[in-house]
C-alpha positions as CSV (number, residue, x, y, z in Angstrom):
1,X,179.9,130.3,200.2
2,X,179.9,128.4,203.1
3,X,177.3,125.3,203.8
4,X,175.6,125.1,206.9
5,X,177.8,121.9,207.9
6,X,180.9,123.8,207.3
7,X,179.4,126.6,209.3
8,X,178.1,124.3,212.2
9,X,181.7,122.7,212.1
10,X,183.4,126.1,212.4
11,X,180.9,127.2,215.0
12,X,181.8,124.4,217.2
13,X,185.7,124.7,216.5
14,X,185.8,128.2,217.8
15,X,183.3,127.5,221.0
16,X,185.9,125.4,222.3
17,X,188.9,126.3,224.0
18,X,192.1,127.3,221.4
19,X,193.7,124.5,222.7
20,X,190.6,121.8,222.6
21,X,190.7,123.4,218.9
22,X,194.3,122.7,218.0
23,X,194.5,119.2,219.8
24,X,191.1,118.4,217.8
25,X,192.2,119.6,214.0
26,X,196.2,118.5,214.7
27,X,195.0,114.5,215.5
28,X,193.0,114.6,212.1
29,X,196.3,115.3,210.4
30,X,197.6,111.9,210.2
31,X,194.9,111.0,208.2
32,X,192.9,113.4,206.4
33,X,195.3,116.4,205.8
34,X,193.3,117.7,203.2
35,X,190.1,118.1,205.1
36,X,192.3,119.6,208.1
37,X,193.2,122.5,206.0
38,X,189.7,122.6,204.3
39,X,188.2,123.4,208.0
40,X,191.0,125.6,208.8
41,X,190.5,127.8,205.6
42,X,186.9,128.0,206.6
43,X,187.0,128.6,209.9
44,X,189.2,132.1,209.1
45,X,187.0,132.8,206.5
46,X,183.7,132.6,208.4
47,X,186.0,134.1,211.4
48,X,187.1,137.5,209.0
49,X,183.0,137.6,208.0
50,X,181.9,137.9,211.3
51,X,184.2,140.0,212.7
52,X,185.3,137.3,215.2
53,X,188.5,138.4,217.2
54,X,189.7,134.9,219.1
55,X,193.3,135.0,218.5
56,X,193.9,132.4,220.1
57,X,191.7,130.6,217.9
58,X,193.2,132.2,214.8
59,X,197.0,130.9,215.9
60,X,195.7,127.2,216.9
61,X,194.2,127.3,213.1
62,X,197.3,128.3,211.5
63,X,198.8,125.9,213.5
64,X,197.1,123.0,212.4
65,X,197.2,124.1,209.0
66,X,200.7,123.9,208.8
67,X,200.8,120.7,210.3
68,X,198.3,119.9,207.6
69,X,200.9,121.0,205.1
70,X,203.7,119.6,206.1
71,X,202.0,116.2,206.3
72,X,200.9,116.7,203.0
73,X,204.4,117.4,201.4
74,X,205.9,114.7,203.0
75,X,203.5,112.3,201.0
């Protein structure tokens, strides 16, 4: 379900620090709120496959999604 760039994106997303992770997704906001929540959703999907743990990951995610949404209901 998810493509090997998604996967490499996500991959990279949660080998950074949670807060390298938030700053990173929450400065794409401003422009492409769409893709932001696209990555988030991914990233907690392929996080939930593998059984990956980070929450401090998972709260800099839903972070940044929310950001995302907001942005986008402001349009």
């Amino acid at each position: 379900m998810i493509t090997a760039e998604q996967r490499d994106e996500v991959v990279w997303l949660i080998g950074t620090s949670a807060s390298d992770c938030e700053i990173n997704l929450t400065c794409q906001v401003e422009t492409s709120p769409l893709r932001v929540l696209t990555s988030v959703a991914t990233a907690l999907f392929y996080m939930n496959e593998q059984g990956i743990e980070k929450v401090s990951h998972r709260k800099a995610l839903v972070k940044a999604g929310r950001a995302a949404l907001k942005k986008l209901g402001d349009m």
